[in-house]
N, C-alpha and C positions, 0 to 999 in steps of 0.2 A: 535556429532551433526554437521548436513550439514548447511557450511556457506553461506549467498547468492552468494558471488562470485563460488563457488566452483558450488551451486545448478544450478547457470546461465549457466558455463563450462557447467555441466555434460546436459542440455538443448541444448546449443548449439552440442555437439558432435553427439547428438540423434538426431540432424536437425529439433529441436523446437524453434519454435523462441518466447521468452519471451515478455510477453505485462506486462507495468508499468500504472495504473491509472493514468489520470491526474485530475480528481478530484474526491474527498474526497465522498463516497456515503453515504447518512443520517444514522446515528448512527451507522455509519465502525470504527473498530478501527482505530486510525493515523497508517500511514505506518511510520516507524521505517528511520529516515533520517541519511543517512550513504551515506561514499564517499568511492568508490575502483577504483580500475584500474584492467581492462581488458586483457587480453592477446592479443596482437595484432593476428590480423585473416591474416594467411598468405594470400598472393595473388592468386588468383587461377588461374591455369594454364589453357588455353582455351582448350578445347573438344578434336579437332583436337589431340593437344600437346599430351593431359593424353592417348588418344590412341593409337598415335605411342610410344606412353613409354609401355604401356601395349604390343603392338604388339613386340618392341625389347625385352621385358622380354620374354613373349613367345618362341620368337626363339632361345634368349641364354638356354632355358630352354630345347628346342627340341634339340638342338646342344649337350647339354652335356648329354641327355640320350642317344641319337641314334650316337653316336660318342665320344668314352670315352677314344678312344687314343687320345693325345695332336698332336700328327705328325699331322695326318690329319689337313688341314687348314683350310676348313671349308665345314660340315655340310650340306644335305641338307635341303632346306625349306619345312616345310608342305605347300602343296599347298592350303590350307584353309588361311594362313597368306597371303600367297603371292596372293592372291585373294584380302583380306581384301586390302592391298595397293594400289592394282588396283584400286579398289573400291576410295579409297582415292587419289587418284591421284601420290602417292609416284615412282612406281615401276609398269611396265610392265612386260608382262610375262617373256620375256629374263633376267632380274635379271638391266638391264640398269633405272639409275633414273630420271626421270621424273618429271618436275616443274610442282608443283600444277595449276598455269594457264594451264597449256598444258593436264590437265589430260583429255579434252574431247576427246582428240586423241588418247585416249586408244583406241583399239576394244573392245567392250562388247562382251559377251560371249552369256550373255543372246539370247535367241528367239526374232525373230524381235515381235515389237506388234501389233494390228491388229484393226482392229473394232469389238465391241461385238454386235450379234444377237440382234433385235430387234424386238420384239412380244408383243402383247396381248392377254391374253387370260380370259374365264369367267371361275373358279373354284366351285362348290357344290360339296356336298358329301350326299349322299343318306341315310337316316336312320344311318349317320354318320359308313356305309361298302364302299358303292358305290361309287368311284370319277366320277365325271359329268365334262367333261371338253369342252366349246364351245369356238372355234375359233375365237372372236368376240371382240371388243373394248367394246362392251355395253353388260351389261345382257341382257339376251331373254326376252321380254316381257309378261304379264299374259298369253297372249293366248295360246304359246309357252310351260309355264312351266307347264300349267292346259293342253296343247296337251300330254305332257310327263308322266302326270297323268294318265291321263286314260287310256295311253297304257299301263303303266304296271299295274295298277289296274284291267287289261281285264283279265291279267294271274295270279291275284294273287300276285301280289307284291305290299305291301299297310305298306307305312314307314310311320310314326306316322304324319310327315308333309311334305308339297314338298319342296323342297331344295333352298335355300337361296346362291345366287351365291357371290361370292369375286371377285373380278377382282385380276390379277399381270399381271407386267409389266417386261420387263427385254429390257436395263437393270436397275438395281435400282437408280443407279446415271449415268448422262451423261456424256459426254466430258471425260469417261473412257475408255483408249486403254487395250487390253485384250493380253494375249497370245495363249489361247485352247479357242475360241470362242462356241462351241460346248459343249464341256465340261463344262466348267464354265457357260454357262447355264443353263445346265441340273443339275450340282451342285445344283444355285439357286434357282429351282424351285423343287429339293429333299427339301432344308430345307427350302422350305415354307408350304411345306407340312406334312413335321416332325414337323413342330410348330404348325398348326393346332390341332398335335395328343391331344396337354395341352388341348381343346377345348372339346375334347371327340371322335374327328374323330379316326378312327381304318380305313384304305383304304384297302381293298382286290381284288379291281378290280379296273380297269378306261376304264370309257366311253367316247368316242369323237364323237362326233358331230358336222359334219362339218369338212371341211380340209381349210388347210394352208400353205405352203411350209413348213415355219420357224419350223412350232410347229410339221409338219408331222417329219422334222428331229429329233428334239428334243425328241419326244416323242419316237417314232421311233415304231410304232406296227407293228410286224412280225410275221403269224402265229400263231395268237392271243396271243401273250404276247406280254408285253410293256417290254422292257428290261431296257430300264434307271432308272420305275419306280419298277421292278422285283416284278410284279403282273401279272396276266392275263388281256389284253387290248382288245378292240373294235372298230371299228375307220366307221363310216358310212355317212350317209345322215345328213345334217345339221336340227336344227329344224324347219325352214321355209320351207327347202324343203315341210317336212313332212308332214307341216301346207296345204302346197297347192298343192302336189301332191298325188294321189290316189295311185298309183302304187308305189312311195317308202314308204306307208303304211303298201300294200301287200308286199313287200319285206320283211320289218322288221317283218313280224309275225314270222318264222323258228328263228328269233333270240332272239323275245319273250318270245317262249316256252324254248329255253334252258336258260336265264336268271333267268328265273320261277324254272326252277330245281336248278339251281345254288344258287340263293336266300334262296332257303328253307332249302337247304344242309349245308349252311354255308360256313365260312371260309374253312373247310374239301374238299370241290366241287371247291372250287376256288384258294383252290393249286393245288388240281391236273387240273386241265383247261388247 
C-alpha cells in the first residue's frame, strides 16, 4: 500500500502538484491527520545553466565517438553546438569565449529581416470549384456580384448560389519583420485557402478580377496558370470595370465560352488548362 508521503513523491516527480482541502465538504469523510516531512526539493538550476550542461554533455559525447584515440587533444565541435552557443551568447564562431552581455556582438548568420507584403484582397469560391479573387479592401457590392451572375449564367454556368466573398489580409499580425516576404506570403494565403477546403471548398481554378501590384506578384498568373496556387488562373478587368464599360463586356465573351467548357468538363478540363 502507497503511503501519502510516498503518493505526494511519486506526484511531485510526474510534475503534479497536489491540492490539500482546507475545508471539510458536507458529509466527506475526515481527512486522516498526520505529520511527515518532505524531502527537500533541490534548488533548481536556472535555464541558461541546465543548457550549457546539456550543451557540454553533448560535445563530450561527440568528442568520444568522433575521436576515440586519447592523443588527440581535442575533438571537433559539431557546428549545431557551436551555433547553439552563439545563440546563447557563450562562444563565437572562432572557438574564443564571449561574455554573455557582449553576446549582441556576435554576427548573426541569420538573413537580414525585412518588411512583410501588405495586401487585401476579397476571396469567393464559385459552386465551391471556382476561386473568385478581387483585388479590393471591400466586397463588390450586389450589383457587382448579380453583374457576375448573369454573365456566366449567359453560358451556362449556374452554381446553386452566387458566392459569398471572405476578405484576407496579410500580413496577419503587424509590427512582424519577415525574411522571404514573397514567399511567406503566398505561404499564407495557400493555408488560408487549404482551411477553407474543412468548408467544402474543392479550388480548381482562380479567377481575378482586377489587378494590384502586391497580389499580381503574389498570385503570379502566367500563361494561364497561377503557379503559387498550381491551378489554372485568369487575371482580367475588375468588376466595376465591367459594370461600366461596354467593350470590356465584349471582351470577356471568348473567355466565357471557354469557362462554359471548362465548367462542364470538370476538374478533368481544368487540369489539363
Amino acid at each position: 500500500m502507497i503511503t501519502e508521503p510516498q503518493r505526494l513523491q511519486y506526484l511531485e516527480a510526474m510534475g503534479l502538484t497536489a491540492w490539500v482541502a482546507r475545508y471539510r465538504l458536507p458529509n466527506a469523510r475526515p481527512t486522516d491527520a498526520c505529520e511527515w516531512e518532505l524531502p527537500e526539493r533541490p534548488v533548481a538550476k536556472p535555464p541558461a545553466e541546465r543548457l550549457h550542461a546539456l550543451l557540454d554533455e553533448a560535445e563530450a559525447a561527440s568528442s568520444r565517438q568522433s575521436d576515440p584515440d586519447p592523443v588527440v587533444a581535442e575533438a571537433p565541435r559539431p557546428a549545431t553546438i557551436g551555433r547553439a552557443r552563439q545563440l546563447l551568447g557563450a562562444m563565437p564562431e572562432n572557438g574564443n569565449v564571449v561574455p554573455a552581455e557582449n553576446a549582441k556582438a556576435v554576427p548573426d548568420e541569420v538573413a537580414p529581416r525585412q518588411e512583410p507584403l501588405r495586401f487585401v484582397l476579397q476571396v469567393a469560391c464559385l459552386g465551391d470549384r471556382w476561386l473568385i479573387v478581387v483585388p479590393e479592401a471591400s466586397p463588390p457590392d450586389a450589383a457587382q456580384i448579380q453583374l457576375l451572375g448573369n454573365a456566366l449564367q449567359a453560358v451556362g454556368i449556374v452554381p446553386d448560389r452566387l458566392p459569398a466573398f471572405q476578405t484576407f489580409r496579410w500580413p496577419l499580425m503587424e509590427e512582424l519583420s519577415v525574411i522571404s516576404p514573397l514567399e511567406e506570403a503566398r505561404e499564407g494565403l495557400h493555408a488560408f485557402i487549404d482551411g477553407t477546403r474543412r468548408r467544402g471548398w474543392a479550388p480548381e481554378r482562380v479567377l481575378i478580377f482586377g489587378r494590384e501590384e502586391t497580389i499580381d506578384r503574389v498570385l503570379s498568373i502566367e500563361q494561364g496558370h497561377c503557379g503559387p496556387l498550381a491551378m489554372p488562373g485568369w487575371q482580367g478587368p475588375a468588376l466595376a470595370e465591367l459594370a461600366e464599360s461596354a467593350e470590356a463586356k465584349r471582351s470577356l465573351w471568348p473567355t466565357l465560352l471557354e469557362w462554359q467548357r471548362a465548367w462542364s468538363q470538370g476538374p478533368e478540363a481544368n487540369a489539363d488548362a
